[in-house]
C-alpha positions as CSV (number, residue, x, y, z in Angstrom):
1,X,107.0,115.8,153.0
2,X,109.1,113.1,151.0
3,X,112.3,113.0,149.6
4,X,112.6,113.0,145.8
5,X,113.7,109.8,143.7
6,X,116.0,112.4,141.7
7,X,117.1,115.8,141.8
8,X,114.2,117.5,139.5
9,X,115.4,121.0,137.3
10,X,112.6,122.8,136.4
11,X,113.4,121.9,132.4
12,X,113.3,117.9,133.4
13,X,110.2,118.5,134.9
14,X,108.5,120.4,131.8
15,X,109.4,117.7,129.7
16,X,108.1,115.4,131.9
17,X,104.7,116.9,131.8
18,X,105.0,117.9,128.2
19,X,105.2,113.9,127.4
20,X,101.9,113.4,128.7
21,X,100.0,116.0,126.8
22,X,101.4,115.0,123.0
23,X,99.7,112.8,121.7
24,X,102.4,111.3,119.3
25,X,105.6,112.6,120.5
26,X,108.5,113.0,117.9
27,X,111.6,114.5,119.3
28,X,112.0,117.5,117.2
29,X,108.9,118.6,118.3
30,X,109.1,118.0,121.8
31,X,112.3,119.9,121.5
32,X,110.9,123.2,119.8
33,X,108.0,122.8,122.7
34,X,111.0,122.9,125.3
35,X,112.9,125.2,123.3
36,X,116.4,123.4,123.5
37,X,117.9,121.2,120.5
38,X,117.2,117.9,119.7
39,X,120.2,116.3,120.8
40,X,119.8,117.9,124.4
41,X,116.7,116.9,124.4
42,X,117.2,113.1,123.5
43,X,120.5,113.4,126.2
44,X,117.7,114.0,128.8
45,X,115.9,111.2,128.2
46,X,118.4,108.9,127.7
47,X,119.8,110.5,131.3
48,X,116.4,109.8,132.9
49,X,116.0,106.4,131.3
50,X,119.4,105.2,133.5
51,X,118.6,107.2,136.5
52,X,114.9,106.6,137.0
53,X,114.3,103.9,134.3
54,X,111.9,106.5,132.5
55,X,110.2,105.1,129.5
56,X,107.5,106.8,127.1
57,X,105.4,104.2,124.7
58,X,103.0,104.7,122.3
59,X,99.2,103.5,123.5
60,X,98.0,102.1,120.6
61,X,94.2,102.7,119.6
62,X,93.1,99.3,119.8
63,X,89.6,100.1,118.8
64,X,91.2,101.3,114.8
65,X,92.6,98.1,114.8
66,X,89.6,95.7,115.8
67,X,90.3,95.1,119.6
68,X,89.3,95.9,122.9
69,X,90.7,96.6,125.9
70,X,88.9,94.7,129.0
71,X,90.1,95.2,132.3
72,X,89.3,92.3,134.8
73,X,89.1,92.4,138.5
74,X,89.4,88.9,139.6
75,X,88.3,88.0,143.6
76,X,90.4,85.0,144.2
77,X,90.3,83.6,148.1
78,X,92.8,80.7,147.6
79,X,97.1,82.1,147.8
80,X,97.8,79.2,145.4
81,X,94.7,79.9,142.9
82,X,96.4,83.6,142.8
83,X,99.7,82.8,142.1
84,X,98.2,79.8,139.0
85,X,96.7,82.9,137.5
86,X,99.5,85.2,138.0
87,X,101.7,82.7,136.2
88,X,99.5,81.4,133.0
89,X,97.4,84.4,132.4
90,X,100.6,86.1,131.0
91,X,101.1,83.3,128.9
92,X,98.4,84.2,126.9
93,X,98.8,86.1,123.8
94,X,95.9,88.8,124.7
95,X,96.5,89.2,128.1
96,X,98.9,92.3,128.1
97,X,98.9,92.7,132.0
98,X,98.9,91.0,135.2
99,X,98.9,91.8,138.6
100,X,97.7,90.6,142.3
101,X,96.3,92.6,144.2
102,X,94.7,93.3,148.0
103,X,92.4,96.6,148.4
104,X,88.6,96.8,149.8
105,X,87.1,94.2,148.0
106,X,89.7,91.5,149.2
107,X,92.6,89.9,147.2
108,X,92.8,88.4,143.7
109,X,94.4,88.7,140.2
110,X,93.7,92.3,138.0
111,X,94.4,91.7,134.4
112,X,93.7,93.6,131.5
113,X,92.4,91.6,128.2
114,X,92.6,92.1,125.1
115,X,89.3,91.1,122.7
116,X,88.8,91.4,118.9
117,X,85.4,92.8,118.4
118,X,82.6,90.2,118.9
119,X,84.4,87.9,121.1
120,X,83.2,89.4,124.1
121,X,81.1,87.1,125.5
122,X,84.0,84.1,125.2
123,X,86.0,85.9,127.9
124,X,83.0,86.2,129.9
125,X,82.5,82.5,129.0
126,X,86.1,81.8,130.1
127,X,85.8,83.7,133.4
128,X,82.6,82.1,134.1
129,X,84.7,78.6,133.8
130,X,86.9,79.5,136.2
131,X,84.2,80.6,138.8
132,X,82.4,77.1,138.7
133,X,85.4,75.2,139.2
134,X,86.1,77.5,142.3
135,X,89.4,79.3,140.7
136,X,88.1,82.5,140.8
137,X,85.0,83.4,143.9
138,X,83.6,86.5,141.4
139,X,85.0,88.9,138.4
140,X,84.2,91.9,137.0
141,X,84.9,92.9,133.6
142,X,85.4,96.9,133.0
143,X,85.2,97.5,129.2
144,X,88.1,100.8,129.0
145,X,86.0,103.1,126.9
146,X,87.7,106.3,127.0
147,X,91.5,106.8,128.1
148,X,92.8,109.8,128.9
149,X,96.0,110.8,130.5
150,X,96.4,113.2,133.8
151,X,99.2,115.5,134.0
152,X,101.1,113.5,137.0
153,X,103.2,116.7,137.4
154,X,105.1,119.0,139.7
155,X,102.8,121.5,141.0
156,X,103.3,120.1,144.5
157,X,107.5,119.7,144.1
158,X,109.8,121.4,145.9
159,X,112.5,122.7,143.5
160,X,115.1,124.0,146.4
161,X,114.3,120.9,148.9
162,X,114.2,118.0,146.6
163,X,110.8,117.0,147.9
164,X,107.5,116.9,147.6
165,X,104.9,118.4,149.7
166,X,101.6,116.6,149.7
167,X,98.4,119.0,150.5
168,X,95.5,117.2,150.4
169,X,93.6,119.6,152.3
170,X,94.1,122.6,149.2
171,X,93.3,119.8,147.0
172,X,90.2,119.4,148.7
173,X,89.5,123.1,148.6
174,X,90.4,122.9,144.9
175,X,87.7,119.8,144.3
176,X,85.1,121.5,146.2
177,X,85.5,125.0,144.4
178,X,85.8,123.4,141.0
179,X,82.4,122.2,141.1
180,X,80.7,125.2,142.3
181,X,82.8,127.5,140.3
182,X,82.4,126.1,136.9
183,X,80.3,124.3,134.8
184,X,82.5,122.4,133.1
185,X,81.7,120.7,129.4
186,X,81.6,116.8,129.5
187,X,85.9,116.6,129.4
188,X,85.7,113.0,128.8
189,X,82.8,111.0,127.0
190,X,81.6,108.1,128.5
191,X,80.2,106.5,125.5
192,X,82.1,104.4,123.1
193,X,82.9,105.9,119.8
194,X,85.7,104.8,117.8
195,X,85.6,103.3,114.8
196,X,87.9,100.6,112.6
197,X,89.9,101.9,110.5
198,X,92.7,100.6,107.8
199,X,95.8,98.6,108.6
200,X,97.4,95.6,108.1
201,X,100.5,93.7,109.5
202,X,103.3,96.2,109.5
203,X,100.9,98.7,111.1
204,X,100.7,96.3,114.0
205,X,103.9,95.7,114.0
206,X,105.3,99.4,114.2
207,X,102.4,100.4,116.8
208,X,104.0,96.8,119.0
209,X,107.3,98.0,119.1
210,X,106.3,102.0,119.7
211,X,104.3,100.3,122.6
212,X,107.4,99.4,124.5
213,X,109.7,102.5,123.4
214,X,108.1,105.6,121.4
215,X,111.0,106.3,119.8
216,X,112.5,103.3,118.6
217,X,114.3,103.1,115.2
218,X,112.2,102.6,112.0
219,X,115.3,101.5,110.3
220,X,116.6,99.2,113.4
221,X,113.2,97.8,113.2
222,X,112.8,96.6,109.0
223,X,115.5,93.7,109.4
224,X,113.2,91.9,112.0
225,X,110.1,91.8,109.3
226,X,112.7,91.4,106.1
227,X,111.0,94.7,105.0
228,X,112.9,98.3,104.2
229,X,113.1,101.4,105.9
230,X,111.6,102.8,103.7
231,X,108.1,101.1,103.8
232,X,108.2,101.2,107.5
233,X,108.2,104.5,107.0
234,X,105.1,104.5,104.2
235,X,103.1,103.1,106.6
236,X,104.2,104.8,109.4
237,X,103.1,107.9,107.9
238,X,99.8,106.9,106.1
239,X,98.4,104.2,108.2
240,X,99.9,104.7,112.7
241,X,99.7,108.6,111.7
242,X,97.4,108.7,109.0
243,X,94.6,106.4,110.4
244,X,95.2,107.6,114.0
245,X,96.6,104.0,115.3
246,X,97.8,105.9,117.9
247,X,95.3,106.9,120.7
248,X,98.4,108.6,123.2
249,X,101.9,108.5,124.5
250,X,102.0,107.8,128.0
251,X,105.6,108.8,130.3
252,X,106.1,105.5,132.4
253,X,108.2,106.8,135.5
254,X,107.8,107.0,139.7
255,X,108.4,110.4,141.4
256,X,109.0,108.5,144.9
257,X,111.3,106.1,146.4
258,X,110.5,102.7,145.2
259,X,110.6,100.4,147.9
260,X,108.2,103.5,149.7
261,X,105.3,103.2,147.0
262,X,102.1,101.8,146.0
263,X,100.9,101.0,142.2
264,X,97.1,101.3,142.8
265,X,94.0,101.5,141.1
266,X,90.8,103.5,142.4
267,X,87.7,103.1,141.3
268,X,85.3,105.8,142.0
269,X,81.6,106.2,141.4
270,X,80.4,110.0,141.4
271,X,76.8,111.8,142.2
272,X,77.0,113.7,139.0
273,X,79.0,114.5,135.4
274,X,80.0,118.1,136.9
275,X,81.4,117.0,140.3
276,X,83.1,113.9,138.2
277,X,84.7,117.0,135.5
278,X,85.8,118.9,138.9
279,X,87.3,116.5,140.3
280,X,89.7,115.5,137.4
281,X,90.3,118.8,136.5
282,X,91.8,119.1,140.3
283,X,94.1,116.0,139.9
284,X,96.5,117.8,136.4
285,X,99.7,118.6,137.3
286,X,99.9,117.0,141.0
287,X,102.1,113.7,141.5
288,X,98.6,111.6,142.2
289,X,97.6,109.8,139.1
290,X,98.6,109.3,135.6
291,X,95.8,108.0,133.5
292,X,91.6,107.7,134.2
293,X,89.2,105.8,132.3
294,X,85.3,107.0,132.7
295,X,82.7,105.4,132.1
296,X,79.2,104.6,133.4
297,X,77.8,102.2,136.1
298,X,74.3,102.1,137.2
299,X,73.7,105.4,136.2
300,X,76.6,107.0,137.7
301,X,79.5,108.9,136.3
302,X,82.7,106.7,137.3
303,X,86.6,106.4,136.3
304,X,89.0,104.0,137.1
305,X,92.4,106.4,138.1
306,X,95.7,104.3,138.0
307,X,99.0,105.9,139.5
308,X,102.1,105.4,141.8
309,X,101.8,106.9,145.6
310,X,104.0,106.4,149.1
311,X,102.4,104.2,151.4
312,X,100.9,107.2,154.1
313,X,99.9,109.6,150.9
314,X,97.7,106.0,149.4
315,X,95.7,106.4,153.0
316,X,95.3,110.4,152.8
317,X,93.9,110.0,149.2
318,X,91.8,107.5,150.6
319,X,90.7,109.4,153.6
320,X,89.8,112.8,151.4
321,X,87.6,110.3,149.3
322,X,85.7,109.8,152.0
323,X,85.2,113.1,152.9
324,X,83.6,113.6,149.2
325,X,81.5,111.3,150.2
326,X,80.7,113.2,153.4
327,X,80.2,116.5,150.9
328,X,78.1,114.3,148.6
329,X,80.3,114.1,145.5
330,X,81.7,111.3,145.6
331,X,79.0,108.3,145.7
332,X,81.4,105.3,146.6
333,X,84.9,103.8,145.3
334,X,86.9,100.7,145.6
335,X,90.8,100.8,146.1
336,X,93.3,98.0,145.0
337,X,96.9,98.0,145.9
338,X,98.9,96.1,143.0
339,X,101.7,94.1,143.4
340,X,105.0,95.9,141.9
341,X,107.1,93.2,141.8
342,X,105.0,90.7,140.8
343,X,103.5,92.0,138.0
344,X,103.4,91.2,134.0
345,X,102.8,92.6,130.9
346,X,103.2,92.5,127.2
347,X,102.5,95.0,124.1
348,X,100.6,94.4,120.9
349,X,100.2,90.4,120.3
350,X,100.9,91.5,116.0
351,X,101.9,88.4,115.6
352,X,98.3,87.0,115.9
353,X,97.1,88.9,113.0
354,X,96.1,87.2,109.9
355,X,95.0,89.2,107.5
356,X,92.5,86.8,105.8
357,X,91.3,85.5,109.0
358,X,91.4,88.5,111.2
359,X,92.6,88.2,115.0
360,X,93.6,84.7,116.1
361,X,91.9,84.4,119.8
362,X,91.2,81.6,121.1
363,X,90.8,81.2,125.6
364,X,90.3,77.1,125.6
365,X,94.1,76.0,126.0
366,X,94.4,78.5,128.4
367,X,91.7,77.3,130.9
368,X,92.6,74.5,130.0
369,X,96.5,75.1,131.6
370,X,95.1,76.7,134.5
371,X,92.4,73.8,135.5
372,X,95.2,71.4,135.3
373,X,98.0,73.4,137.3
374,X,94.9,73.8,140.1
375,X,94.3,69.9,139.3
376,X,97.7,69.4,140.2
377,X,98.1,71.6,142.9
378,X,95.1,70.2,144.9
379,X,96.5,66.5,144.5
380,X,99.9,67.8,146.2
381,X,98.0,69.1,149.1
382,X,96.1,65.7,149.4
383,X,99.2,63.8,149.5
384,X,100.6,66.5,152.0
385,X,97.8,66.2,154.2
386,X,97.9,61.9,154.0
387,X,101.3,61.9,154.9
388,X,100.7,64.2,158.3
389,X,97.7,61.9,158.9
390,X,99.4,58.8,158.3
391,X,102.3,60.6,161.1
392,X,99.5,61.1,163.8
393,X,99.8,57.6,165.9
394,X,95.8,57.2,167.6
395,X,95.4,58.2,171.1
């Protein structure tokens, strides 16, 4: 059992869950959905926005709009190699997070990229740089493909104790008789499919600012690109709406003490599609994870889960993954605890855009800036270490 974060009603928690299954989430109609008035509705928010820091964004469809999302999973050895990346990756304009991390595979730097289409092989390029001047030790780049979100919800809160009640052994139970109760339909396709679609500057630049806060101001917003209200508005409607620039809305939040949790991400390899469809079905509505990406890796089904967890419930979840494996439905998975505090992120670089020239990427400065901070660093070291030799006074 752990103590709640915040004293949960039942009608907090519904809108809560509601968030994650809207896709573009307007107030009115989250309202009607709760069945309480607008203005209630945006006083809860605002209520859980200064009590828990609770955020919904926008998650823009970066494939409509010519990018890709690349996650990276950087092995890096060297402490002072980790914290050079975790300080100049962020600078750059398509690098929209940044964390270290520890987990199975040992420590390093997990970063998500983003890449206009056909510019895949210069991160690779750029990554492969950093390994042959002994930056980075390995990488691995995970191409998100489909993103779905997961329910993170309330099934396992206590309403009258303020706490929640982990059970990891039902939710075992629950796995297990999933996949040989049902055969489920391929939930989540593991082959990319989206295609471009129209936009142009003031699209990017509505979807950048709905990235950090879904329901900012149109009209707070046309001042900052000398523009009025009212074309926001246009393209709001014909071209984010209209062209589906919009792939979810995803609730930001932790259900747990903070200086008790873990931000992790789990990668997990399965035996089959169905036990992979069981298995997620299993995680809606249970305070575990709040997004998955699937997608395929040497002929297995796999998904990368992301969520928040105390410390002892990280290790059960853990544990009952191995015990899929023991039952066969799991196939392997690699765990990697992020670091909270040192993290970094940034939304939508619009400001890149050129719409003769397309998306402005270029990696060069940026290895460059990280080869000469290492540069740096390594000649402090040798001037540190001559100093203690110069000290030592021979035997």
């Amino acid at each position: 059992m752990h103590r709640s974060n915040y004293y949960y009603t039942p009608l907090v928690a519904k809108l809560i869950e509601t968030c994650y299954q809207i896709r573009v989430i307007k107030l009115k109609d989250l309202a009607k959905h709760l069945g309480i008035s607008t203005s209630y509705t945006h006083h809860l928010i605002k209520k859980l926005h200064r009590d828990l820091f609770f955020k919904i964004w926008a998650v823009p469809y970066h494939e409509r709009v010519g990018l890709r999302v690349l996650r990276c999973l950087l092995q890096v050895d060297s402490a002072t190699c980790r914290q050079i990346l975790s300080e100049l990756l962020p600078r750059h304009d398509f690098v929209i997070s940044v964390f270290r991390y520890c987990g199975s595979l040992g420590k390093g730097v997990y970063c998500e990229f983003l890449v206009p289409d056909g510019k895949g092989v210069e991160l690779a390029s750029f990554l492969e740089s950093l390994q042959s001047h002994g930056i980075i030790n390995s990488f691995t780049i995970r191409p998100v493909i489909q993103l779905k979100n997961i329910v993170m919800g309330f099934e396992w809160y206590d309403f009258s104790t303020n706490s929640w009640r982990f059970d990891w052994q039902a939710f075992l139970k629950e796995v297990l008789s999933n996949i040989d109760s049902h055969e489920y339909s391929q939930l989540y396709e593991l082959k990319f499919s989206a295609s471009s679609a129209k936009f142009d500057l003031y699209d990017l630049f509505i979807l950048h600012h709905l990235e950090q806060e879904v329901f900012t101001s149109l009209t707070s917003l046309a001042p900052k690109l000398r523009t009025s209200p009212q074309n926001l508005s246009y393209h709001f409607r014909n071209h984010v709406l209209g062209n589906e620039l919009i792939r979810t809305t995803r609730p930001w939040w932790s259900p747990f003490l903070f200086e008790e949790s873990s931000l992790y991400v789990l990668e997990v390899r399965f035996k089959s599609h169905k036990v992979l469809n069981g298995f997620l079905e299993s995680l809606h509505r249970k305070p575990i994870a709040y997004s998955c990406t699937c997608y395929e890796q040497a002929a297995y089904p796999s998904v990368i889960l992301s969520g928040v967890l105390p410390y002892d419930e990280l290790f059960s979840f853990v544990n009952l993954l191995d015990l899929l494996k023991d039952y066969g439905v799991v196939k392997d998975y690699d765990y990697y605890i992020l670091d909270l505090y040192g993290s970094k992120g940034k939304a939508l670089p619009y400001y890149c855009y050129d719409e003769v020239l397309g998306w402005r990427f270029e990696l060069e400065p940026c290895l460059e800036e990280i080869l000469k901070a290492t540069r740096k660093a390594q000649e402090g070291r040798a001037k540190l270490a001559s100093a203690a030799d110069s000290k030592i006074e021979p035997v």
